[in-house]
KEFI-823755 format. One record per residue (C-alpha): residue number from 1; chain; x, y, z. Coordinates in steps of 0.5 Angstrom, whole numbers. Each point is the difference from the previous one (the first is absolute). Layout:
% residues N
+------+-------+-------+-------+-------+
| resi | chain |     x |     y |     z |
+------+-------+-------+-------+-------+
|  NUM |     A |     X |     Y |     Z |
...
+------+-------+-------+-------+-------+
***
This chain:
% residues 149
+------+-------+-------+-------+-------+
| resi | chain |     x |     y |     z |
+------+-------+-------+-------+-------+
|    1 |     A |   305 |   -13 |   385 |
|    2 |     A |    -2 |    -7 |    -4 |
|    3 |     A |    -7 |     3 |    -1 |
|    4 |     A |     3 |     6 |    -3 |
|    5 |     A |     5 |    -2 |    -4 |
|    6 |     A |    -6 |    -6 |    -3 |
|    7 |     A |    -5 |     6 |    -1 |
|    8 |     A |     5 |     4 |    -4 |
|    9 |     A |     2 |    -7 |    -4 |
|   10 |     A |    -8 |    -2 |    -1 |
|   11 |     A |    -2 |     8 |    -2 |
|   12 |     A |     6 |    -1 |    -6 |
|   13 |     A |    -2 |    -7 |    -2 |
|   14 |     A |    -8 |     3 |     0 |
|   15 |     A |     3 |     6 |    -5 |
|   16 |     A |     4 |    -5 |    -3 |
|   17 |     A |    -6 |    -4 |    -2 |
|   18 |     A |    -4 |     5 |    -2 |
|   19 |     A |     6 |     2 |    -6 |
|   20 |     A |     1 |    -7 |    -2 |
|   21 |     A |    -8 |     0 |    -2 |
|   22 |     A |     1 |     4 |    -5 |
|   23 |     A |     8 |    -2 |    -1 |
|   24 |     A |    -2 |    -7 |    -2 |
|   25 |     A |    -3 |     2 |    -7 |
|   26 |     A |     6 |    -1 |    -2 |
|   27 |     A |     1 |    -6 |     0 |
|   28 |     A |    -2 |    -5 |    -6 |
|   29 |     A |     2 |     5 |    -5 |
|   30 |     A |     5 |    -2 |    -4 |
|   31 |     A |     4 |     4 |    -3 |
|   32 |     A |     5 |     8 |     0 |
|   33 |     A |    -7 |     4 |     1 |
|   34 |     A |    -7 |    -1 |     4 |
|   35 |     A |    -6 |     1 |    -3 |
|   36 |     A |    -3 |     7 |     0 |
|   37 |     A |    -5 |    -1 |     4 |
|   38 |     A |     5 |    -3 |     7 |
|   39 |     A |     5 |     4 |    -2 |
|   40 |     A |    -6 |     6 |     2 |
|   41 |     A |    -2 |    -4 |     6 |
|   42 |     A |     6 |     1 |     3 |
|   43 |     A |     3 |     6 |    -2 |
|   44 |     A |    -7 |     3 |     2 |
|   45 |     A |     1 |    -4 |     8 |
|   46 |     A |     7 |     2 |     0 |
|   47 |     A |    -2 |     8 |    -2 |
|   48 |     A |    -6 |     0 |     6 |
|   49 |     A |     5 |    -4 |     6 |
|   50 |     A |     6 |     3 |    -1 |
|   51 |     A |    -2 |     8 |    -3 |
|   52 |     A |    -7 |     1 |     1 |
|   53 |     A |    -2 |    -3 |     7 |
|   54 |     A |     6 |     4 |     3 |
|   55 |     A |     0 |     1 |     7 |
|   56 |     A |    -2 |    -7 |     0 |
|   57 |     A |     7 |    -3 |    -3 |
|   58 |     A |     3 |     3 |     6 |
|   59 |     A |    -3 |    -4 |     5 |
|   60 |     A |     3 |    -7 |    -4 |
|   61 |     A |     7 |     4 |     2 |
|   62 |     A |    -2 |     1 |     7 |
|   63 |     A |    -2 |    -8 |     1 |
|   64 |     A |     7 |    -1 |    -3 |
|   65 |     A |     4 |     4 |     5 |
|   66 |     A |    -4 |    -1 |     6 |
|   67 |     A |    -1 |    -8 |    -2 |
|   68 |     A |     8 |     1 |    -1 |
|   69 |     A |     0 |     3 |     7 |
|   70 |     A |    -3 |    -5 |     3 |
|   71 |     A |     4 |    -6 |    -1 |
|   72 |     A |     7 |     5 |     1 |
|   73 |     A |    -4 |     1 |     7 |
|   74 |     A |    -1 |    -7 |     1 |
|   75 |     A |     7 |    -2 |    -2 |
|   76 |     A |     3 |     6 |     5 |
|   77 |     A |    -4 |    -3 |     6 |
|   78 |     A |     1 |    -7 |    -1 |
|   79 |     A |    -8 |    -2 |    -1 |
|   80 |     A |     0 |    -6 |    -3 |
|   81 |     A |     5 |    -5 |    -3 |
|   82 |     A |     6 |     4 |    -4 |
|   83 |     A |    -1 |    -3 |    -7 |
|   84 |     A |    -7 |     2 |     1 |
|   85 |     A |     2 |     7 |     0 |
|   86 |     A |     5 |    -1 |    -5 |
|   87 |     A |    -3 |    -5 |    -5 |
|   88 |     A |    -6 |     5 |     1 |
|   89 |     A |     4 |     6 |    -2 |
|   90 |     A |     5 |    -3 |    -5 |
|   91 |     A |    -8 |    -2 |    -4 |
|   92 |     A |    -3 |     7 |     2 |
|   93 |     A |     6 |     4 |    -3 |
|   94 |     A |     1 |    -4 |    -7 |
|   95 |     A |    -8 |     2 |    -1 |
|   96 |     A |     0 |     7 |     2 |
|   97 |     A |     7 |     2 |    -4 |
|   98 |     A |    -3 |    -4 |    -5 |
|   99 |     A |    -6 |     4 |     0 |
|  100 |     A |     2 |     6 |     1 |
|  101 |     A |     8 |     0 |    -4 |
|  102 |     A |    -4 |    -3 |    -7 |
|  103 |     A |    -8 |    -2 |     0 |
|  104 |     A |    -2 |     6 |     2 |
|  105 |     A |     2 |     4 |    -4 |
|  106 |     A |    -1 |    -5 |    -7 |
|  107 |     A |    -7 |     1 |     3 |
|  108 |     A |     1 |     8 |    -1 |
|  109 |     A |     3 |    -1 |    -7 |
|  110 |     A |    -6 |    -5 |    -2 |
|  111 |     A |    -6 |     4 |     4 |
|  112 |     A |     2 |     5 |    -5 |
|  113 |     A |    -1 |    -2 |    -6 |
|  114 |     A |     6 |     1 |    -3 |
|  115 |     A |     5 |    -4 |    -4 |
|  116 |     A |    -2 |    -5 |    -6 |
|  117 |     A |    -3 |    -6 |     1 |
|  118 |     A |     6 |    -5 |     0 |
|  119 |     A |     3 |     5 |     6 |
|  120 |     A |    -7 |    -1 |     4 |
|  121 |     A |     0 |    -6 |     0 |
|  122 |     A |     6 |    -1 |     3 |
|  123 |     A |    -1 |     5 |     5 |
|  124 |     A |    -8 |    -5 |     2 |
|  125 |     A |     4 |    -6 |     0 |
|  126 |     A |     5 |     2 |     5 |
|  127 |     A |    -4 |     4 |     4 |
|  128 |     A |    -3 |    -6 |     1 |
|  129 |     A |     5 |    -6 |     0 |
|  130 |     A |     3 |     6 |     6 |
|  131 |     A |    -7 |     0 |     3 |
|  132 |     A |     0 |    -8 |     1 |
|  133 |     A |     8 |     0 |     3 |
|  134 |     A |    -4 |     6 |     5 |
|  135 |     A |    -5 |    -4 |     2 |
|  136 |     A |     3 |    -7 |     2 |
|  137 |     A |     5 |     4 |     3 |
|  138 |     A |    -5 |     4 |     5 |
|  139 |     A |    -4 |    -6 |     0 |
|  140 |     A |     7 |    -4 |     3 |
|  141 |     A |     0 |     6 |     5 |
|  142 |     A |    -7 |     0 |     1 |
|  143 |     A |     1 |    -9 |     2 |
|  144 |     A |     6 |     2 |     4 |
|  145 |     A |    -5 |     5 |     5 |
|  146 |     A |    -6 |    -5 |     1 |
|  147 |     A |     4 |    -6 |     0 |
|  148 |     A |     6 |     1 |     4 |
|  149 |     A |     0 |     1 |     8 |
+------+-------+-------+-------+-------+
***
C-alpha cells in the first residue's frame, strides 16, 4: 500500500508544482493589487486548469480519493508503523480539504475574471499561501511513505 499511497502523494505534489510556477508571481508585489500583467497570468492558468482542461481536473480528485484509500487501506491491514498511516492521513486530509473546501474554487473565481483587482488579488494570494501549506503536507506524506519501513 506504501507505493500507492507515495504515488498519489507525488502525482498531487507534481500538480502542485506546476500551480505555484504561476502562484509565485505574487510574490515581491507590495500592495492591495497586483500588476495587470500577473493578474492576467494567473487568471488565465487558473481559467485553463479548473474550467478548460475538463475532464482532466477530475483525475486530480480521483489521485486524492484513491491516495485517500490507500492510506485508510494501510492503516485497516496494519501495514507498517500505525503513526505512519495516521500522521499520513492527518497531512493527506488537511491538504485535499483545504484544497477542495476553499482553493479550488478561489482558483475558479479567479480563472474567471471577474471581481476588482483588490479582490483578485487576494484570491492569487490565497490560492498560493493554500498552495505552499499543500505542498509541505503531501511532501510530509510523501517523506513518511519512502522514509519509514
Amino acid at each position: 500500500m506504501h507505493a500507492f499511497v507515495a504515488a498519489g502523494s507525488a502525482f498531487l505534489m507534481a500538480v502542485l508544482w506546476f500551480d505555484l510556477m504561476f502562484d509565485v508571481q505574487v510574490r515581491g508585489h507590495a500592495g492591495s493589487a497586483l500588476p495587470p500583467q500577473v493578474l492576467t497570468s494567473i487568471a488565465t492558468y487558473y481559467r485553463r486548469v479548473t474550467t478548460d482542461a475538463r475532464p482532466m481536473g477530475q483525475l486530480v480528485s480521483l489521485v486524492m480519493l484513491a491516495t485517500l484509500a490507500s492510506i485508510t487501506a494501510q492503516l485497516l491491514i496494519h501495514e507498517g508503523p500505525a503513526w505512519r498511516g495516521w500522521a499520513s492521513l492527518a497531512c493527506a486530509l488537511c491538504a485535499i480539504g483545504l484544497a477542495l473546501g476553499r482553493t479550488v474554487r478561489n482558483a475558479v473565481a479567479l480563472g474567471s475574471g471577474a471581481g476588482e483587482p483588490d479582490h483578485r488579488t487576494r484570491l492569487a494570494r490565497r490560492v498560493y499561501r493554500d498552495h505552499l501549506i499543500c505542498l509541505a503536507a503531501m511532501g510530509t506524506v510523501t517523506l513518511l511513505q519512502l522514509a519509514v519501513n
